[in-house]
C-alpha positions as CSV (number, residue, x, y, z in Angstrom):
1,X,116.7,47.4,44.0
2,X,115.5,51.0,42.9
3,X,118.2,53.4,42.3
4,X,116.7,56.9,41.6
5,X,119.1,59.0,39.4
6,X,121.3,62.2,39.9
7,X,118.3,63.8,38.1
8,X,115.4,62.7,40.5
9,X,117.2,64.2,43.4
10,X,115.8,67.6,41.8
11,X,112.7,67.0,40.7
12,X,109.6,68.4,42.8
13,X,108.7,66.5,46.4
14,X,105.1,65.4,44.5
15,X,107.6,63.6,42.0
16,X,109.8,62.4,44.9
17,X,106.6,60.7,47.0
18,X,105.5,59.0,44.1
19,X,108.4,57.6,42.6
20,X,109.3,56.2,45.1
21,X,105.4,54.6,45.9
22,X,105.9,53.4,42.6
23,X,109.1,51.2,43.3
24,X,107.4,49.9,46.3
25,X,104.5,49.1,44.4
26,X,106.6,47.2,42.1
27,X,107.8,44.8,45.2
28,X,111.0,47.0,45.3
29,X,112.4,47.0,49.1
30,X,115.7,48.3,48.8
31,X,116.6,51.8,47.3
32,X,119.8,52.4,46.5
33,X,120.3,56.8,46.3
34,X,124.2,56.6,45.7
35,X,123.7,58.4,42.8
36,X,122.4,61.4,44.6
37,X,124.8,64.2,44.4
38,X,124.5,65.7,48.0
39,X,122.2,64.9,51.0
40,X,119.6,67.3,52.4
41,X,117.2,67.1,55.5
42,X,114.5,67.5,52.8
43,X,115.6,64.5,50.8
44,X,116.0,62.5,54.0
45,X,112.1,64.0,55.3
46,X,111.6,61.9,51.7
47,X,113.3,58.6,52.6
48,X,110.8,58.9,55.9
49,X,108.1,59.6,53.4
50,X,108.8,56.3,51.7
51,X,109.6,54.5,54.5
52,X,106.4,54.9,56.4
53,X,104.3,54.7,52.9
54,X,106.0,50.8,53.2
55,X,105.0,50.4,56.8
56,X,101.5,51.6,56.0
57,X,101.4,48.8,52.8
58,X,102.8,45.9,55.1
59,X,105.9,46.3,53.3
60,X,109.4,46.9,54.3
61,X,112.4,49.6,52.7
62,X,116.2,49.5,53.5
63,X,117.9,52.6,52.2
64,X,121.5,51.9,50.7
65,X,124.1,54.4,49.5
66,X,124.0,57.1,52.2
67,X,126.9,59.2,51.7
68,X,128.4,60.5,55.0
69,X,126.0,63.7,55.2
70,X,123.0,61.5,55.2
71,X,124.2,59.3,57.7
72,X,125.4,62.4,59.9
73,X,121.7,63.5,59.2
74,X,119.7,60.2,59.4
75,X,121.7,59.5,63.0
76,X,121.3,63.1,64.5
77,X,117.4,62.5,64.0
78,X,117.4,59.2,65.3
79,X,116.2,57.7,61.9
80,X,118.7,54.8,61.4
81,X,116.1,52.4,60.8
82,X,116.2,53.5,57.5
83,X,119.3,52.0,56.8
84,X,119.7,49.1,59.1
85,X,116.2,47.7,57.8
86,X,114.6,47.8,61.4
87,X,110.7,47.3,61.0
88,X,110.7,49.2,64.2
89,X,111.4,53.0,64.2
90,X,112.1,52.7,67.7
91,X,115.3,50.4,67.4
C-alpha cells in the first residue's frame, strides 16, 4: 500500500500525477491518503487521475483513508468507485 505524506498533498499537480504513476508502476493498488491534512475537489480530480491511469494500464486502485470531506465529495460526484474498488465507474 502507498501512503503519500502530509507533504505531497502540496506539492504541484505534475508531482501529484506522477507519484502516484509511480506507485502503480511499482504493482501498488491500494493508496492509503490518511495522512492528508484536508480534502479538496482538486486532490480528489487527482485520485480520478490515478484511478483511470490504472484502468488504462490493466490495473486496478482502491483509495483508503478518506476523511469525511472526501467521502462527502467523492459521493456528491458519483465517484465511489474509488473507494469501494469497483473496476466499473458506473457501479
Amino acid at each position: 500500500m502507498w501512503c503519500p505524506d502530509a507533504a505531497l498533498f502540496d506539492a504541484s499537480w505534475e508531482q501529484l500525477k506522477a507519484s502516484g504513476e509511480d506507485a502503480l508502476a511499482r504493482g501498488e493498488s491500494e493508496f492509503d491518503v490518511s495522512q492528508w491534512p484536508q480534502a479538496s475537489s482538486a486532490h480528489l480530480a487527482v485520485m480520478l487521475y490515478w484511478w483511470q491511469f490504472a484502468k488504462t494500464h490493466d490495473k486496478t486502485l482502491t483509495i483508503h483513508g478518506l476523511n469525511p470531506t472526501f467521502l462527502t465529495l467523492a459521493e456528491l460526484g458519483g465517484v465511489q468507485f474509488l473507494y469501494t474498488g469497483a473496476t466499473d465507474a458506473g457501479h
